[in-house]
C-alpha positions as CSV (number, residue, x, y, z in Angstrom):
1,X,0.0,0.0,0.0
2,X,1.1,3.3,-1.1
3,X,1.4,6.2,1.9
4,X,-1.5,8.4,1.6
5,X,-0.8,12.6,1.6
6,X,-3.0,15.2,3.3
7,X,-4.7,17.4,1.0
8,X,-5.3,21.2,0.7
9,X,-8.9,22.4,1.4
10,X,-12.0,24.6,0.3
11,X,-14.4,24.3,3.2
12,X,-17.9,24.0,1.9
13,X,-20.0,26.8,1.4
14,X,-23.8,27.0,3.1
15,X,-25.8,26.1,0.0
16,X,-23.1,23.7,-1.7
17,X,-24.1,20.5,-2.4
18,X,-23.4,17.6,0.7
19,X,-20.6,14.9,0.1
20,X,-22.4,11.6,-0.4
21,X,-20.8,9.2,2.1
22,X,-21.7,5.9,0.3
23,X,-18.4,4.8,0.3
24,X,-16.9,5.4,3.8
25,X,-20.6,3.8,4.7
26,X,-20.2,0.4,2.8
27,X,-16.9,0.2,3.5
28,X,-17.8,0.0,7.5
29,X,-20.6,-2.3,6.6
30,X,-17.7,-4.6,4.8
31,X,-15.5,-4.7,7.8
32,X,-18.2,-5.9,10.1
33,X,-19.4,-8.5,7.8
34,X,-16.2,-9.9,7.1
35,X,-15.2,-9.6,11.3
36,X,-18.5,-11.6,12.0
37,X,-18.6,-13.9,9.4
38,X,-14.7,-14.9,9.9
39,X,-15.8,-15.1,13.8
40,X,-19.1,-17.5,12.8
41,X,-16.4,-19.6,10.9
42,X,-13.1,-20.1,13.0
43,X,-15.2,-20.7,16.1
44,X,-17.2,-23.5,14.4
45,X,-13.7,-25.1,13.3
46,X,-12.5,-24.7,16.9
47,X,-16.0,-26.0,18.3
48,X,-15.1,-29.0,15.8
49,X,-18.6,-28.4,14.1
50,X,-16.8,-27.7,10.5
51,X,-13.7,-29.3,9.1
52,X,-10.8,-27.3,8.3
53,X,-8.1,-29.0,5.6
54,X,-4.2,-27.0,5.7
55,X,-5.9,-25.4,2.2
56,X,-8.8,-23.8,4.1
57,X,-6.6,-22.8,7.0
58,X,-4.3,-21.1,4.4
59,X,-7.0,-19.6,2.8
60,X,-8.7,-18.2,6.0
61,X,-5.1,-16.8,7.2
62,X,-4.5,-14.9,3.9
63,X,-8.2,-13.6,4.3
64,X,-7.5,-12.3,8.0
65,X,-3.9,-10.8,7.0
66,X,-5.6,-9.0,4.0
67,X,-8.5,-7.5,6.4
68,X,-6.2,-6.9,8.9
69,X,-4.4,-4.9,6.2
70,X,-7.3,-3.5,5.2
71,X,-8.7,-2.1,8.4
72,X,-5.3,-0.4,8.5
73,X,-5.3,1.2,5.7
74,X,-8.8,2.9,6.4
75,X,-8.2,4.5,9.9
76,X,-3.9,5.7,8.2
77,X,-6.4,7.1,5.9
78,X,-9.0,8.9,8.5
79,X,-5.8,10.1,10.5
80,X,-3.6,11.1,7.9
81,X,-5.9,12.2,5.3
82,X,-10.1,13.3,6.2
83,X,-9.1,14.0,9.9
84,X,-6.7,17.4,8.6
85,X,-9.6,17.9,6.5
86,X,-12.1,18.0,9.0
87,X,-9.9,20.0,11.3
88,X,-9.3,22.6,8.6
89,X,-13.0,22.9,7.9
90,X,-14.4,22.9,11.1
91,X,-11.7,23.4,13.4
92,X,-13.0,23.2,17.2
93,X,-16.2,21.3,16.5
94,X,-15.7,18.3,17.2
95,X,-12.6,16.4,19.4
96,X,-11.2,13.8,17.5
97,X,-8.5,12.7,20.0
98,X,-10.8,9.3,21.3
99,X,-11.4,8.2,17.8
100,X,-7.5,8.6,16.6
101,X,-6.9,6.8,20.2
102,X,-9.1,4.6,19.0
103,X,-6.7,3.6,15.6
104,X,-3.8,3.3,18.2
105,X,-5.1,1.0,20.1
106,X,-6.4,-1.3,17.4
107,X,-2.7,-1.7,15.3
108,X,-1.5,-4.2,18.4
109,X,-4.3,-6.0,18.2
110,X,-4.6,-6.0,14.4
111,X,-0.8,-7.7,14.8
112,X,-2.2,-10.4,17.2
113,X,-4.5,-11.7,14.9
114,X,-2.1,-12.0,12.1
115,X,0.1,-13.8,14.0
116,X,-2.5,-16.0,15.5
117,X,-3.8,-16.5,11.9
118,X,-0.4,-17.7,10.9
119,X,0.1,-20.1,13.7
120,X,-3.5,-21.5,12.7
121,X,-2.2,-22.0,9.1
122,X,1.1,-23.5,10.1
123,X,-1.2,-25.8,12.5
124,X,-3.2,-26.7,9.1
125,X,-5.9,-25.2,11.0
126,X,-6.3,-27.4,14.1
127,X,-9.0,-26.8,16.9
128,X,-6.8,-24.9,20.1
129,X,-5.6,-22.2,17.3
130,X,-9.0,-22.3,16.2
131,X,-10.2,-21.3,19.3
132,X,-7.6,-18.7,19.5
133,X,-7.6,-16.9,16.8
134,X,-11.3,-16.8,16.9
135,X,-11.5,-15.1,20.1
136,X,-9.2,-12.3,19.1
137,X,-11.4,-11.7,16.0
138,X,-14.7,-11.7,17.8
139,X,-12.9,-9.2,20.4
140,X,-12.1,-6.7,16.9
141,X,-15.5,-7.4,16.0
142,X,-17.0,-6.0,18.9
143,X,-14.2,-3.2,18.8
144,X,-15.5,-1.9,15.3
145,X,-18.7,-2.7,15.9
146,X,-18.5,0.5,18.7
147,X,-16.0,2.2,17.2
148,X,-18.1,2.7,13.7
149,X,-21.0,3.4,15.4
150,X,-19.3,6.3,17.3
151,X,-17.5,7.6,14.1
152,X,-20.6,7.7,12.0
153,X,-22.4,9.4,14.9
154,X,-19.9,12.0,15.9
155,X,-18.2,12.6,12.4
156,X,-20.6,12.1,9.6
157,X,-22.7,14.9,10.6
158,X,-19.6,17.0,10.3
159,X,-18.4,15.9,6.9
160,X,-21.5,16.3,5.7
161,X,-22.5,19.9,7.2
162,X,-18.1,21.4,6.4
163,X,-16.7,19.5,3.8
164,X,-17.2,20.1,0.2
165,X,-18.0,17.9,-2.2
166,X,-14.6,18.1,-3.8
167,X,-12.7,17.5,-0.7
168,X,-14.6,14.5,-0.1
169,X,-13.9,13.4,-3.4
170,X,-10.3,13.9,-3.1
171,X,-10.3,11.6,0.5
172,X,-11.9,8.8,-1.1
173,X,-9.8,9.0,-4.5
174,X,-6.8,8.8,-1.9
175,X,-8.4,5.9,0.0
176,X,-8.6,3.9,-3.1
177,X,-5.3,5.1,-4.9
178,X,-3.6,3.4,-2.0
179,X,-5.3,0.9,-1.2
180,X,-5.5,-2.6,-2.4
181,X,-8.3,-2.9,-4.8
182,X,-8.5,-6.6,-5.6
183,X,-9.6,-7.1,-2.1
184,X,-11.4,-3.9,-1.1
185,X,-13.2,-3.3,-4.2
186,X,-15.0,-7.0,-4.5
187,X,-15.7,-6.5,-0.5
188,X,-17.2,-3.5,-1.2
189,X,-19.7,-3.7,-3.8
190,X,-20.6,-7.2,-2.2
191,X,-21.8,-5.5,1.1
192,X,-23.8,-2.8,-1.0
193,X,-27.6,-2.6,-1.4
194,X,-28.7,-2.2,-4.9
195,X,-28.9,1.1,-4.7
196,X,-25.7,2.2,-2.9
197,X,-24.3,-0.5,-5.7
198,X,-26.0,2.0,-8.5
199,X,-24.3,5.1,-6.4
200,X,-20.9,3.6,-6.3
201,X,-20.8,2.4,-10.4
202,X,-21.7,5.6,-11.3
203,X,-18.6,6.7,-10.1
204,X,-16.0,4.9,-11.9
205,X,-15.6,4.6,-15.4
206,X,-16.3,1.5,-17.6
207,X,-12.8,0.2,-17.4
208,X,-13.0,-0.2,-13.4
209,X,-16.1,-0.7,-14.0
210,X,-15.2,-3.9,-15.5
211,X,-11.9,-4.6,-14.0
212,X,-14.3,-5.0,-10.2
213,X,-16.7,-7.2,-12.2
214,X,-13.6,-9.7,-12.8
215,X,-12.3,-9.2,-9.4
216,X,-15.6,-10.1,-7.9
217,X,-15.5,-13.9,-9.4
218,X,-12.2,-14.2,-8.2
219,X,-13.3,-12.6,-4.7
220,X,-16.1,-15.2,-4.8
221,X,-13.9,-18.4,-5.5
222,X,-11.6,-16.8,-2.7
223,X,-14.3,-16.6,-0.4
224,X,-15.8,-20.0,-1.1
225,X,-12.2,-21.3,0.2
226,X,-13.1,-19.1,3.6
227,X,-16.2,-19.7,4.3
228,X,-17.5,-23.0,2.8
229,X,-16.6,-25.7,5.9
């Protein structure tokens, strides 16, 4: 993943246009599903109620390293990139000192789980790694599960009352610049409703457009290796 840069602001105007926070909103939704699904399946192979062969264990540790990755990358973004943004727009309205807290305190524990994921794949999966590696990812489940709800309480309101609609733009072009699109983008179009689907295709060109339609059948097969015990 590439570093992402802050950006240089125009704070929105009163009657501009709100930023449309599809993205930012899926992209939540995919990190819960995939945190709760993973916990639904490593517990059942450490419960002995599905089998797990050394492929499947593989597979489920490259799927916890690449989420792991992935909820990385989103809060480097949020610090490094939309929190400047938000403090240069609107500067003083809201304290985003818990929530940056928040993204220091969840790197250790992101590091647990990948090596707990590893030891589960050099185990080929057996129960008492099982059991551990589920309990750390049903711990970052729960984390997220506050720690969204609080952002998207506290900060969407925010983004959409100060930022502008280019700004916005600009975040989430960073966001997906440096981050790693055969995993993300599949994720994310999967966890979309039909309409927030439509909102996020109209925003990419046919190319992309195309390239996520291929990645999704790969995604798929990938996930099949996961998630079918």
């Amino acid at each position: 993943m590439k570093t992402p840069q802050p950006l240089t602001v125009t704070p929105r105007q009163p009657h501009d246009p709100e930023p449309e926070l599809v993205g930012i909103t899926v992209a939540h939704r995919a990190m819960l599903t995939d945190a709760g699904r993973l916990v639904t399946a490593v517990t059942a192979i450490g419960e002995s109620r599905q089998r797990c062969s050394p492929q499947r264990a593989q597979a489920i540790a490259r799927y916890v390293d690449l989420l792991c990755e992935s909820i990385h990358h989103h809060h480097t973004v949020e610090d490094t990139v939309l929190w400047p943004v938000i403090d240069a727009c609107a500067g003083g309205i809201v304290d985003l000192t818990e929530l940056t807290e928040d993204h220091a305190a969840l790197d250790p524990r992101l590091e647990i789980i990948r090596h707990r994921a590893n030891a589960f794949r050099v185990a080929g999966g057996d129960r008492r790694t099982a059991a551990l590696l589920a309990a750390e990812l049903a711990d970052l489940r729960n984390l997220l599960t506050e720690h969204i709800a609080e952002e998207e309480r506290d900060i969407f309101p925010v983004i959409r009352r100060h930022v502008s609609v280019g700004d916005w733009q600009a975040v989430e072009k960073t966001a997906q610049r440096t981050g790693r699109l055969t995993f993300d983008g599949p994720r994310t179009m999967a966890a979309a409703t039909d309409d927030e689907r439509s909102v996020l295709g109209a925003e990419v060109n046919p190319v992309l457009r195309l390239v996520l339609t291929v990645l999704a059948r790969r995604h798929r097969r990938f996930e099949d290796e996961v998630f079918s015990g």
